[in-house]
N, C-alpha and C positions, 0 to 999 in steps of 0.2 A: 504494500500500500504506500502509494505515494504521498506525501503529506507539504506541498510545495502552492499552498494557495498564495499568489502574489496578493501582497499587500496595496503596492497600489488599484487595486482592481477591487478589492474590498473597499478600501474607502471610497472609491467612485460612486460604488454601488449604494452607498450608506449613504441614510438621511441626519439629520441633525437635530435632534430633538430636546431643549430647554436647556440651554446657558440659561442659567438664570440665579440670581440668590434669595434667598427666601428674607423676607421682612419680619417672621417670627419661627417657633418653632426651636431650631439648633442657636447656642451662641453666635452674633455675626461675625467673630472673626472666626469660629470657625466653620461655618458656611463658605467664607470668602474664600479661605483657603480651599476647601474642597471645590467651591467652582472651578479654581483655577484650575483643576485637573481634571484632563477630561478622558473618561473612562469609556470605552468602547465595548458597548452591551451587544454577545450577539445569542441568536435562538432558530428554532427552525421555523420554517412557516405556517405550522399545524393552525387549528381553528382554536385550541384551549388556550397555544402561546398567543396568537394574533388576539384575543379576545381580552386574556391581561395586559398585552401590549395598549391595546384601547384605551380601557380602563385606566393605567398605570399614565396614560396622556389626558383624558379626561381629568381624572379629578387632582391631578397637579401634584402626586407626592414627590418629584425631581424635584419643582419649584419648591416645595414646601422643603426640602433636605440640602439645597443647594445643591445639586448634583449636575455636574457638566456633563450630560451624554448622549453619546452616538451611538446611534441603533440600528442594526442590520436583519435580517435574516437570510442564511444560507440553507439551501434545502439539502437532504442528505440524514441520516441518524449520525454519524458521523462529521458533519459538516461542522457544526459549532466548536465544539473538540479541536479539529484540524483547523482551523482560523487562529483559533487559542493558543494550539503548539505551534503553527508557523509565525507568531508575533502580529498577526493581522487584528487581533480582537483582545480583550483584555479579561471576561469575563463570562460567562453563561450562566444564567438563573431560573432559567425553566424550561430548559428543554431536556428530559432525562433522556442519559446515554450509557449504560450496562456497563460498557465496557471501556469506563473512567478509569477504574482503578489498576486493570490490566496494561494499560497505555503510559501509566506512570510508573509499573514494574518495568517497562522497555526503555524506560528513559524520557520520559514525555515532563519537559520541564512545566507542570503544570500539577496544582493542588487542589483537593476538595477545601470547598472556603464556608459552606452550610449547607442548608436544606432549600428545595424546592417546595412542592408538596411533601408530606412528611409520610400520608398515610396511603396505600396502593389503591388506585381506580380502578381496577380491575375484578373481573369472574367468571364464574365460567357459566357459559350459555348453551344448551342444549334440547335437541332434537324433544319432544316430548313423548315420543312411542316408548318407556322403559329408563332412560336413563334419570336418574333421579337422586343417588348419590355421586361420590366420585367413582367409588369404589366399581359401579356401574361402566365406568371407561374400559374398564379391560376388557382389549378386542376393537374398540372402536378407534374412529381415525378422529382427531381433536387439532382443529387448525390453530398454528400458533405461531407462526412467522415464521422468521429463517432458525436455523439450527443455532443455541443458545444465544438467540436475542433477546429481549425484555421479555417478550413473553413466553417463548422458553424456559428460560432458565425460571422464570418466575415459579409456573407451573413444575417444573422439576422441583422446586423448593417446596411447594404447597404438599406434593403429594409425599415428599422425604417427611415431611414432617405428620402426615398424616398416614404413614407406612403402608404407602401403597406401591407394589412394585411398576416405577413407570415405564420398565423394560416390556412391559404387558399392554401400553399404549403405543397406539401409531399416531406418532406429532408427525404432523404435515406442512410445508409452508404455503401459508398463501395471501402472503403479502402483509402490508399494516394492519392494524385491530378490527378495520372496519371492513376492512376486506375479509378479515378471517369469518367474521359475524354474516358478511352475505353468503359464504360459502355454506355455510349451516342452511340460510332462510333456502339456496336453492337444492338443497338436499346434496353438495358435494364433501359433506364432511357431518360427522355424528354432531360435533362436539367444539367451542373454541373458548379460547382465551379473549376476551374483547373489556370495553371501557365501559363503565357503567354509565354512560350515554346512550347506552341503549333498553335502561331497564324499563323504561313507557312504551315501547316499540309493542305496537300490537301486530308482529311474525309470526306469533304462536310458536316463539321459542321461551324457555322456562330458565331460570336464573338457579341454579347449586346452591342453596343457602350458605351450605358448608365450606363453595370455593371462594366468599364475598373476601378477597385478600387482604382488605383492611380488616377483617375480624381474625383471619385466619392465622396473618402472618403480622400480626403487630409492632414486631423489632424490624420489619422492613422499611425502609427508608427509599418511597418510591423516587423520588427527584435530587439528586443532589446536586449543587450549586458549585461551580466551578472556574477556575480562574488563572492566567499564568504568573510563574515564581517572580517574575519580576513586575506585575501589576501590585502585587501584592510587599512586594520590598519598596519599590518606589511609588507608589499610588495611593499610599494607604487610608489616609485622609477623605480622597476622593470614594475609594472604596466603601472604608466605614457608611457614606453619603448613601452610595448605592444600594446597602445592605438595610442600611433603617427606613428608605422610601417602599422595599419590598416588603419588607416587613409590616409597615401602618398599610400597602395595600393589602395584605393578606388579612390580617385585621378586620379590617374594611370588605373584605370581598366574604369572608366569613358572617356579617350582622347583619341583620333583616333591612337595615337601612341601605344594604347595599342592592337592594331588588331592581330597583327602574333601572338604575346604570349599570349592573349587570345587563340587562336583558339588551339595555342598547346598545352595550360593546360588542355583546352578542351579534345583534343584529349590525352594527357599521362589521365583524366580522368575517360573516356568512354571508355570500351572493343570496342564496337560499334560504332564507332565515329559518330552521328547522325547531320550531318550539317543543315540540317533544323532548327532543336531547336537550335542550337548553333548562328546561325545567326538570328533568334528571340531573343534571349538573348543579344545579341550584340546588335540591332538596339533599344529594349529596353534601355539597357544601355545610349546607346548615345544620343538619344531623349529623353528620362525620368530626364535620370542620376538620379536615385534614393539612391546613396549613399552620402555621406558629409565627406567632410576632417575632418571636426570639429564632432567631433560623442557625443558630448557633446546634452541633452535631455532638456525641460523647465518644470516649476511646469504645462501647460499647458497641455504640451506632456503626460505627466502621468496622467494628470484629466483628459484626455478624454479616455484614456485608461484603466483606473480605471470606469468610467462612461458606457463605452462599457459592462465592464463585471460585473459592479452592475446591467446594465440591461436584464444580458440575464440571472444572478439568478449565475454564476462563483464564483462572487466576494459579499460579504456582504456589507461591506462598505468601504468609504474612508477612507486613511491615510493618513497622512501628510509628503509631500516631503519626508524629513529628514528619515522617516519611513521605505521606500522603496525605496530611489534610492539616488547615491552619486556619483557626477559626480566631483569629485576633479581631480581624474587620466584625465577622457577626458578634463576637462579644462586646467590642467596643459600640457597635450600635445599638445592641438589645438595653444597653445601659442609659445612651443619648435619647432614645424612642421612649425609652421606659415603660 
């Protein structure tokens, strides 16, 4: 894999969203300082990132934190990551990508810096002729994307942990989440892993109670937030900035008050504005709330995540904290946000 995204070609492509310094909120000198730094946010183009993207411009938490930044999206699961490690981008905050920590066993001058979303969106969805626990997969084909991607390996974890042998399922790829979930509705697959954006879908497919992965697997830490060694050595200021505007938007995207301008970030999102999933997403939200003000991560949170993926063959071995993840910026924010 090649990892040579030119830099000038990224910022071409990049818009410029709020130099600005906040009038309250952070101390103003240090606001001023952190505008001065302008921190290069990038993500992939999905409908959940573009929708916080919205959001996160609507209701002004940059301007409110002082945060100088430039915002991209590069398509690809991979794409964000590769920006970060070739110096094109400085940070990634919501777009999760599996195979973080494995890229910074090979050398990838790049740290986990917090959390994205914290709790997993995902479940498993299925055919309704018999399958009704997991344990019911054995023998059926369960679409789950490419060979240990997010959901994957997710699925490989759920059922480790719920001792089912998954050498007894056929995982199939068939593309992103929401591809895997059409492949079910047109009868080319039993069974998939998909996002809980589709649990109002009236397909007459039926949701696993048992696979709902935010109950199942609770030390999983679906999104993690990401950044390189040297954003984080010289940017730091600007960073902490970045870290506590995420944060009061998660905040915020978690309270009831957050309904109208959710739905409209939504919809400036979505050509097709698809209220079923949107209101899935919502009632997730608010009954889950799977996101954290404080996006700050523990030696825990990475050992089991690290653990995850020495077991599915990703990941060789463990590193220690300090190795792969630096959560000075998230702590120093969760304290400024308070």
């Amino acid at each position: 894999m090649t990892h040579s995204l030119d830099r000038r070609r990224f910022l071409r492509n990049a818009g410029l969203l709020g130099l600005s310094v906040a009038t309250g909120g952070l101390a103003a000198p240090y606001v001023a300082r952190a505008a001065a730094t302008q921190i290069r946010i990038v993500s992939n183009p999905g409908l959940e990132n573009a929708t916080l993207n919205a959001l996160m411009s609507e209701m002004g938490y940059f301007k409110q934190f002082g945060v100088n930044a430039m915002m991209t999206q590069i398509p690809g699961v991979s794409g964000p990551f590769d920006a970060i490690s070739a110096g094109a981008a400085d940070v990634c905050m919501v777009s999760g990508y599996n195979m973080v920590l494995s890229r910074i066993a090979e050398g990838a001058r790049v740290k986990i810096v917090g959390a994205g979303m914290k709790k997993c969106a995902l479940t498993v969805f299925a055919r309704p002729d018999g399958t009704k626990t997991l344990a019911d997969l054995k023998g059926k084909t369960v679409a789950v994307g490419p060979a240990l991607g997010l959901l994957h390996t997710l699925m490989l974890q759920l059922m480790k942990e719920k001792g089912i042998d998954a050498s007894q399922v056929n995982f199939v790829d068939r593309g992103s989440n929401d591809q895997c979930y059409e492949a079910v509705v047109k009868g080319e697959a039993d069974a998939c892993c998909s996002s809980i954006s589709h649990l109002n879908d009236e397909d007459g497919l039926v949701a696993i109670s048992e696979a709902n992965m935010w109950q199942a697997l609770p030390k999983c830490i679906f999104q993690t937030a990401y950044a390189s060694d040297s954003a984080i050595r010289d940017k730091h200021e600007g960073m902490v900035a970045v870290m506590a505007a995420y944060g009061a938007l998660y905040d915020y995207l978690m309270s009831p008050a957050a309904h109208d301008a959710f739905f409209e970030a939504r919809k400036h999102a979505q050509k097709n504005f698809d209220k079923t999933s949107a209101q899935a997403i919502w009632n997730f939200n608010q009954a889950q709330r799977p996101y954290s003000r404080n996006l700050s991560l523990t030696d825990d949170d990475i050992g089991y995540l690290q653990d995850m993926f020495i077991g599915t063959g990703s990941l060789m071995q463990k590193q220690a904290f300090a190795a792969v993840a630096d959560m000075s910026a998230a702590n120093a924010a969760a304290k400024l946000s308070g």
